[in-house]
N, C-alpha and C positions, 0 to 999 in steps of 0.2 A: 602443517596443513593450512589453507588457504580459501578460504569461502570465495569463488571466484562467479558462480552463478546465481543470475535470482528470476524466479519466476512472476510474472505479474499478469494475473487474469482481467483481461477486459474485453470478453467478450458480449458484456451486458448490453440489453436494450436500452436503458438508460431512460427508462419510461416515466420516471418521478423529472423528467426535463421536457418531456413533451411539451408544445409542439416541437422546440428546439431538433431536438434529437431523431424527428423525420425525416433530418439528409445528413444529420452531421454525427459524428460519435459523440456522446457526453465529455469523455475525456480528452477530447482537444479544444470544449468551451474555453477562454480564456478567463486568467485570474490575470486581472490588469492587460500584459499585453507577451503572456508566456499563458499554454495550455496546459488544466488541469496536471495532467499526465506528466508532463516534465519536470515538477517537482518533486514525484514521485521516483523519476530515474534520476533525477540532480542526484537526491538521497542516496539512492543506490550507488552510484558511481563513487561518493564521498566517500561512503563507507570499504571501497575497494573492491565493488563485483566493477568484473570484467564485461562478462556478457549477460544481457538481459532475455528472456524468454518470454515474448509474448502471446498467453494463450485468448486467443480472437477468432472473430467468425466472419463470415462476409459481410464485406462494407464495411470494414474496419481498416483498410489502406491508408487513409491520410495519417493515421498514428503513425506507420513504418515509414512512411513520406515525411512527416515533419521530425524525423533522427535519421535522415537521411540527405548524402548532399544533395545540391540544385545548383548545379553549375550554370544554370542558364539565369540563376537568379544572381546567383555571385557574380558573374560578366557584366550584370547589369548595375550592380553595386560598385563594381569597381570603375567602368567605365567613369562612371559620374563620380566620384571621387570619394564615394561614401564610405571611408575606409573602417568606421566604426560598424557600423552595419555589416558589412562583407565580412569582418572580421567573427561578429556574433553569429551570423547562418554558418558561417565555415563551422565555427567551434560544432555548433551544434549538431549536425552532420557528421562529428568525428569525436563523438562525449565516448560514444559505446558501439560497441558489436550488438547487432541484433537480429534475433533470430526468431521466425513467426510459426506459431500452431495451432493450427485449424480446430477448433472444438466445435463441431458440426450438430450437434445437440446439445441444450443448455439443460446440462441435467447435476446442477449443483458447484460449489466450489471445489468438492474433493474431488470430481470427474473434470474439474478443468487443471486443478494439477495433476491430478495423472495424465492426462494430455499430452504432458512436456517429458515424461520418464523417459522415454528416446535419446532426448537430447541432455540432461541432466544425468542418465546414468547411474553410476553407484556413489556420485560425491554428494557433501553435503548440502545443501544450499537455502536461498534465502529468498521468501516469498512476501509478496509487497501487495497490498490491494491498491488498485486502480483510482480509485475514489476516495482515498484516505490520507493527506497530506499532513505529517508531520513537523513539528519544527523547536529543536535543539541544540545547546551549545556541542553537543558530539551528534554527527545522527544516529536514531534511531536507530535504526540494521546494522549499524556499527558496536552499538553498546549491544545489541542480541549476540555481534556474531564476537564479542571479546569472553560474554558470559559464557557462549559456549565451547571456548578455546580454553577458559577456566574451569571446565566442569567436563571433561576427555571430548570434546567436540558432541557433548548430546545435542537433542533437539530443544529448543528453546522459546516460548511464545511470549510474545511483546503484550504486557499488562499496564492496562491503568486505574487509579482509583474512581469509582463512578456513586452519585448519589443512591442511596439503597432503590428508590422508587424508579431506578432506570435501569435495575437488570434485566429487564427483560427485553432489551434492546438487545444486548452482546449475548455473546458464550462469555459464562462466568467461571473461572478455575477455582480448584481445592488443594491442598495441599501445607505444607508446612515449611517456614523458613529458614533457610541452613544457619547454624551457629553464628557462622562465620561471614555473614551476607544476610542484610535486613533488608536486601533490596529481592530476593532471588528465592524463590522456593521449589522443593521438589515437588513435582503435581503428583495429585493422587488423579485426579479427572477435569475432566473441563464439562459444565454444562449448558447447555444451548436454551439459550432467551426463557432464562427462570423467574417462577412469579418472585417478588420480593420476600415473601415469606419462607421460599423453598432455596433463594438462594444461599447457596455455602460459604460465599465471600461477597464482597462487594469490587472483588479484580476481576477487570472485564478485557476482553481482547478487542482492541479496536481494528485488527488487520495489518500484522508485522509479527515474522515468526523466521525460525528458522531451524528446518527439517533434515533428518538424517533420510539416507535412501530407503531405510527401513516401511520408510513412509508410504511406500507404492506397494508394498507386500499387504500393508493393510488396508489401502483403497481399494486393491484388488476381491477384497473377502468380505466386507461390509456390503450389509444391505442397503437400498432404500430406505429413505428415512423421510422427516415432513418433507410433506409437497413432490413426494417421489423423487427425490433429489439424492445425492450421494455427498453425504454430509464430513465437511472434514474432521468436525468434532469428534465424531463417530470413532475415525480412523485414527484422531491423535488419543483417544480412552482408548483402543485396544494395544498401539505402542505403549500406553501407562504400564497397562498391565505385564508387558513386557519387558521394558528397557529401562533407564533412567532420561526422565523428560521433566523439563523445568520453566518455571513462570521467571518473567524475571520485570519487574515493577521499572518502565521507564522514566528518563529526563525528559521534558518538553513537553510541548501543547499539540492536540492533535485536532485537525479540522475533517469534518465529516462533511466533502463535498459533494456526494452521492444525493445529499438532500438540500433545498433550496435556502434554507436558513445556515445551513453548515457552508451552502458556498458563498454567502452576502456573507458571513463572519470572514471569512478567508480572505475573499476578496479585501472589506475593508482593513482587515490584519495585515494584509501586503503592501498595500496601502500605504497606513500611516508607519510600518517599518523603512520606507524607500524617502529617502529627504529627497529627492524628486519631486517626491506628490506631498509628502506629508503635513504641511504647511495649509496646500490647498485645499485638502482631502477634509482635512481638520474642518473649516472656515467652514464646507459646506455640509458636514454633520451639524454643525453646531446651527447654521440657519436655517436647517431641514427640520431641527429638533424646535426650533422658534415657531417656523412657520406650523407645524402638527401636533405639536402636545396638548 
């Protein structure tokens, strides 16, 4: 079996970038001189999805435009002899297949993947948030989708360690780690943004998982949850109670560009990894830190 699809929900207002985000999507802001959003499908493609499914809503077209080719813009690259450039739109235009769906009411992240059950069907697949850029010596959706090829292809959600005082940021999981695997546990539950003292672990999901089809049976029967919303949480605790479903403790660093500190860390982390910039980038942290401390 072969994890071939992955879901990415963006059809957010993207309101913590305002003014920005009044004509532009949040996720095609750039990180250096590649948009949010691309790292997030580089990821995915490394890992081995074929096809990406994006769940979006009007005036989100430039996403499906920038993984898309531009022939008019290649002509114009190649004319002039810009063969490096030509080279890089082409690739990019031809990383992945993609396919768009309309979530016409923003009524939570578990009503934006069931959005895409149409197209995804009864295989397993693998869901990626929009705003959450990983980065690993394997990626991330890769180590989810091996744990879950180890474990009869259950469902699988990407955890990582978080200071106790910040649970209540994430869904925090419960659960016990198999014998034979200190990275990977059975979940009992996953709970949504718990005070510090009610949390049951300190593993948090930052938005990386990967779902069996089972998953739409249960979005289907779940209620409304906070903010009238249709919570996935909700719907991966009633698979608990159902199936076998597993935490599995990732490799790498994860940036949370959704917020304005999470995307200045990204950003400078891109940064000073490219010997490109890194030299420079360095000089003027270091004078910026002179000039304001």
């Amino acid at each position: 079996m072969k994890i071939k699809k992955a879901v990415i929900p963006i059809a957010g207002k993207g309101t913590r970038f305002l003014p920005a985000t009044k004509t532009i999507s949040k996720e095609i802001i750039p990180i250096i001189n590649y948009p949010m959003i691309y790292y997030v499908v580089k990821e995915a493609v490394e890992a081995g999805i074929e096809e990406i499914i994006f769940v979006t809503a009007s005036g989100k077209e430039e996403i499906e435009n920038f993984f898309d080719r531009n022939l008019e813009l290649e002509a114009f690259l190649a004319e002039r002899g810009k063969k490096e450039d030509f080279e890089l739109i082409k690739k990019i235009g031809e990383m992945v297949n993609i396919i768009t769906v309309r979530q016409k009411e923003q009524l939570g992240l578990g009503h934006a993947i069931l959005m895409a059950e149409a197209v995804v069907g009864s295989e397993t697949f693998a869901v990626l948030l929009g705003d959450d850029i990983t980065l690993g010596k394997t990626p991330v959706t890769k180590q989810l989708i091996n744990c879950s090829l180890q474990n009869s292809f259950k469902s699988v959600i990407g955890v990582m360690e978080v200071p106790k005082e910040h649970t209540r940021r994430y869904g925090i999981v419960s659960g016990k780690f198999l014998k034979d695997d200190k990275q990977t546990l059975r979940m009992t539950a996953m709970v949504e943004k718990p005070a510090p003292e009610k949390a049951p672990t300190t593993l948090a999901t930052p938005g990386r998982y990967i779902l069996t089809a089972e998953i739409f049976d249960a979005l289907k029967k779940i209620p409304r949850g906070a903010g009238g919303e249709y919570q996935l949480t909700d719907a991966i605790n009633m698979l608990c109670e159902k199936d076998e479903v597993y935490a599995h403790v990732f490799e790498g660093e994860r940036f949370d560009t959704g917020d304005i500190i999470g995307y200045i860390d990204a950003t400078i982390e891109f940064a000073l990894r490219d010997e490109k910039y890194k030299k420079q980038v360095y000089k003027l942290i270091e004078e910026k830190y002179l000039k304001y401390k």
